[in-house]
Backbone as CSV, one residue per row, in Angstrom:
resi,resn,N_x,N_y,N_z,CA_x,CA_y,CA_z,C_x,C_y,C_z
1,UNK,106.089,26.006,116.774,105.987,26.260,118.193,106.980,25.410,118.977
2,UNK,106.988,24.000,118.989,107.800,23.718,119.293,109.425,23.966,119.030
3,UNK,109.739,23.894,117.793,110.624,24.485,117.545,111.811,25.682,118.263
4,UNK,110.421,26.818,118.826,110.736,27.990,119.774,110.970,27.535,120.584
5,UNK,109.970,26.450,121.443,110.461,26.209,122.704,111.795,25.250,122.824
6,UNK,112.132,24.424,121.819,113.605,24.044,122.202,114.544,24.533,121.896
7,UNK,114.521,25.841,120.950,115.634,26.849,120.985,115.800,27.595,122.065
8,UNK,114.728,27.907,122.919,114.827,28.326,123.959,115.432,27.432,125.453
9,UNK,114.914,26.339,125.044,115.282,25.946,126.203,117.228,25.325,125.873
10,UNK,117.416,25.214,124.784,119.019,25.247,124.199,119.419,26.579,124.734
11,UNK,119.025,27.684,124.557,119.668,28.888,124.889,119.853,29.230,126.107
12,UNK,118.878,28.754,127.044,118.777,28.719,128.127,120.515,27.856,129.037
13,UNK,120.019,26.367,128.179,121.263,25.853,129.312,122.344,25.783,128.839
14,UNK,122.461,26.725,127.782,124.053,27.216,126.723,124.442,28.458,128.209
15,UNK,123.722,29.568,128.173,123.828,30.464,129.593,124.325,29.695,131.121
16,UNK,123.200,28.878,131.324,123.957,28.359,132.338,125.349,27.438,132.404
17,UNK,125.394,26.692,131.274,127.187,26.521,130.835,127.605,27.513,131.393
18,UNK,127.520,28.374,130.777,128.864,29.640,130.325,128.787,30.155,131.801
19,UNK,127.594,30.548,132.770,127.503,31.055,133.764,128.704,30.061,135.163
20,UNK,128.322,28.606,134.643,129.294,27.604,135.346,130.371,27.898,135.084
21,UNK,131.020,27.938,134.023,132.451,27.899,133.444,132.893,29.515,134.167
22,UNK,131.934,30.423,133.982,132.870,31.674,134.577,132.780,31.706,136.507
23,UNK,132.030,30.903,136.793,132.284,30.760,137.836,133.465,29.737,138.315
24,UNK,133.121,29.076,138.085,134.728,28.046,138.192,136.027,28.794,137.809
25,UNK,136.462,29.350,136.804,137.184,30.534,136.303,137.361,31.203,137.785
26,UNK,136.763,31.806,138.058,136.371,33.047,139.161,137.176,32.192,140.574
27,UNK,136.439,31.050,140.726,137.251,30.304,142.035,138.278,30.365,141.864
28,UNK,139.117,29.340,140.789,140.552,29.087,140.570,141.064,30.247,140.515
29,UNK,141.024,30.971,139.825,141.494,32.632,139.743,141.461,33.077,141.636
30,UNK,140.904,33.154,141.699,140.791,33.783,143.276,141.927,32.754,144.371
31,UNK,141.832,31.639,143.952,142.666,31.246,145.303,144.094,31.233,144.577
32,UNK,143.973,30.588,143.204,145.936,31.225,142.627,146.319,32.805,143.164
33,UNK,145.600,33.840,142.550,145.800,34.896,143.287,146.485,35.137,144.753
34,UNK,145.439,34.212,145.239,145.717,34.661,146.852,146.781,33.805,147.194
35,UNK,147.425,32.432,146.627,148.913,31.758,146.894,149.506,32.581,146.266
36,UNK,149.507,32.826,145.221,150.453,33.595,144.855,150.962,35.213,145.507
37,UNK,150.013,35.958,145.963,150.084,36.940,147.143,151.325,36.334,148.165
38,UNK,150.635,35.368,148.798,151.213,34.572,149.776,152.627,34.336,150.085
39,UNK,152.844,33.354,148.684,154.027,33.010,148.176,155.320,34.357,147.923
40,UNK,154.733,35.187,147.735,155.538,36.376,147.177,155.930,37.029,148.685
41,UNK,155.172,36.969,149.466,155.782,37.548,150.579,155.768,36.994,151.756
42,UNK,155.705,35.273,151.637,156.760,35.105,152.757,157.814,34.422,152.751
43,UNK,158.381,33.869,153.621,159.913,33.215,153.544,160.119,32.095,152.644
44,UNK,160.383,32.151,151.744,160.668,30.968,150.738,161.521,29.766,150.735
45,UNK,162.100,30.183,152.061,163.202,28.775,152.694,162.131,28.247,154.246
46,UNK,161.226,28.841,154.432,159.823,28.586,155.623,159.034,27.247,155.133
47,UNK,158.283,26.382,156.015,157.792,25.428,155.115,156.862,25.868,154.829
48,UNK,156.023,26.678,155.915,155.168,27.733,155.187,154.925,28.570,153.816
49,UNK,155.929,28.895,153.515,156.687,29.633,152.180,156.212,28.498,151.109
50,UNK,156.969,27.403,151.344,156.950,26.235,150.674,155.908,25.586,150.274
51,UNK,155.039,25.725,151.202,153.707,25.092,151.290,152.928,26.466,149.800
52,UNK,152.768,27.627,150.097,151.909,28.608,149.489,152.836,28.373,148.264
53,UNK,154.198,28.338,147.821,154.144,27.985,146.505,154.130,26.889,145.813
54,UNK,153.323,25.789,146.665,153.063,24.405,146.047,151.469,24.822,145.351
55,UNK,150.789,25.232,146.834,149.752,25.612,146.016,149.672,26.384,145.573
56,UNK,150.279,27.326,145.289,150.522,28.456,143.894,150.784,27.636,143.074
57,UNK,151.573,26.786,142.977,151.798,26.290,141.251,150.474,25.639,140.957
58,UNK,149.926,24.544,142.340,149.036,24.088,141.739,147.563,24.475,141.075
59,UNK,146.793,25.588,141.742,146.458,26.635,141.061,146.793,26.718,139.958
60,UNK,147.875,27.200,139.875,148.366,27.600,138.385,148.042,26.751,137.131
61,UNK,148.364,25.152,137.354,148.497,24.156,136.725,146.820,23.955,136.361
62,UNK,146.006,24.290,137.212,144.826,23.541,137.256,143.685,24.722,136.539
63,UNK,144.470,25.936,136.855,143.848,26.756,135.499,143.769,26.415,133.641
64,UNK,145.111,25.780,133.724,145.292,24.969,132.173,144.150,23.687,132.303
65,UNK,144.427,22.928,133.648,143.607,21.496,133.286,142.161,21.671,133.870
66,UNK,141.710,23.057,134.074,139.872,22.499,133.976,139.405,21.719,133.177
67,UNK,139.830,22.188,132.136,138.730,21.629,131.290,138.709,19.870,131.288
68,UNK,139.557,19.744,131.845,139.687,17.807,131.489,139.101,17.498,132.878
69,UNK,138.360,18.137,133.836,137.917,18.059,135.115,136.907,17.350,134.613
70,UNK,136.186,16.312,135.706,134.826,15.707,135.954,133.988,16.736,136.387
71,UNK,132.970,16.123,135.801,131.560,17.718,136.835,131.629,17.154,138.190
72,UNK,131.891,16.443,138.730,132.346,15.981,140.384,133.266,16.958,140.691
73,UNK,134.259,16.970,139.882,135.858,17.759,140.323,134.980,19.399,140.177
74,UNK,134.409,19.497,139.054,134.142,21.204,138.922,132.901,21.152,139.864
75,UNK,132.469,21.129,140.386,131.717,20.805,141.818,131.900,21.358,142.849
76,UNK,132.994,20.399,143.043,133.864,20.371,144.060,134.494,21.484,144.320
77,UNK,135.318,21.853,143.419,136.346,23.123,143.405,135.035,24.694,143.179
78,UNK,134.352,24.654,142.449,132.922,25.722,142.906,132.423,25.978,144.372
79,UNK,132.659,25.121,144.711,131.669,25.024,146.255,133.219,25.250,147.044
80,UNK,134.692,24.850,147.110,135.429,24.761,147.868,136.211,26.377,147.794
81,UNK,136.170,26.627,146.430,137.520,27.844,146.053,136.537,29.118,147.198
82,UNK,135.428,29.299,146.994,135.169,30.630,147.901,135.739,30.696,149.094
83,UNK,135.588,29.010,149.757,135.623,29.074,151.332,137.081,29.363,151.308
84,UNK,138.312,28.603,150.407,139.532,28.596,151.062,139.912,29.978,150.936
85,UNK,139.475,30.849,149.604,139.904,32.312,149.431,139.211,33.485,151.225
86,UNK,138.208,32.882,151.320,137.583,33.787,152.121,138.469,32.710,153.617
87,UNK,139.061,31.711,154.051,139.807,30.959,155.292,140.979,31.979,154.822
88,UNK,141.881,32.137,153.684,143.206,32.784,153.273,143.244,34.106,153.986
89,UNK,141.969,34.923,153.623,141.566,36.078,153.730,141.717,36.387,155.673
90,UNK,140.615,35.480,156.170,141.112,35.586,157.718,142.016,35.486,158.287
91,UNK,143.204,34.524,157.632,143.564,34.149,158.533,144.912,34.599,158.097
92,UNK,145.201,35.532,157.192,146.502,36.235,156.445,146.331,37.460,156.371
93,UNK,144.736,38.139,156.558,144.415,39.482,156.216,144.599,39.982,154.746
94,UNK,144.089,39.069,153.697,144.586,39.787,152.513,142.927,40.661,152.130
């Protein structure tokens, strides 16, 4: 009996891992996307320009280095990536 119940409760927070990890995935993905949108169409000599492909690369970069993130940092970037994709979204119309 016991047995069941700590396979279960292992299986349980193996799901919520994986449910974290594809959410974090999902943020970073969403705001590289949207610099990279960005970056592609506007002036690339603009500091503006300049600015969307800094954070396009960095995005980019930080898709390779999740995994070496603190659960502070993956936190952080969970709770932050919706708002800046959905601020991008207003305030660029994508």
């Amino acid at each position: 009996m016991a047995e069941d119940e700590e396979r279960t409760r292992k299986y349980w927070e193996n799901i919520a891992r994986i449910e974290r990890e594809e959410k974090l995935d999902r943020g970073i993905e969403s705001v590289w996307h949207a610099y990279k949108y960005l970056a592609h169409v506007s002036d690339r000599e603009s500091l503006e320009g300049k600015e969307f492909m800094r954070l396009r690369d960095y995005y980019r970069d930080l898709r390779w280095r999740k995994y070496s993130l603190s659960r502070e940092e993956e936190d952080r970037l969970i709770e932050e990536c919706p708002k800046i994709v959905e601020r991008l979204e207003r305030e660029y119309g994508l």
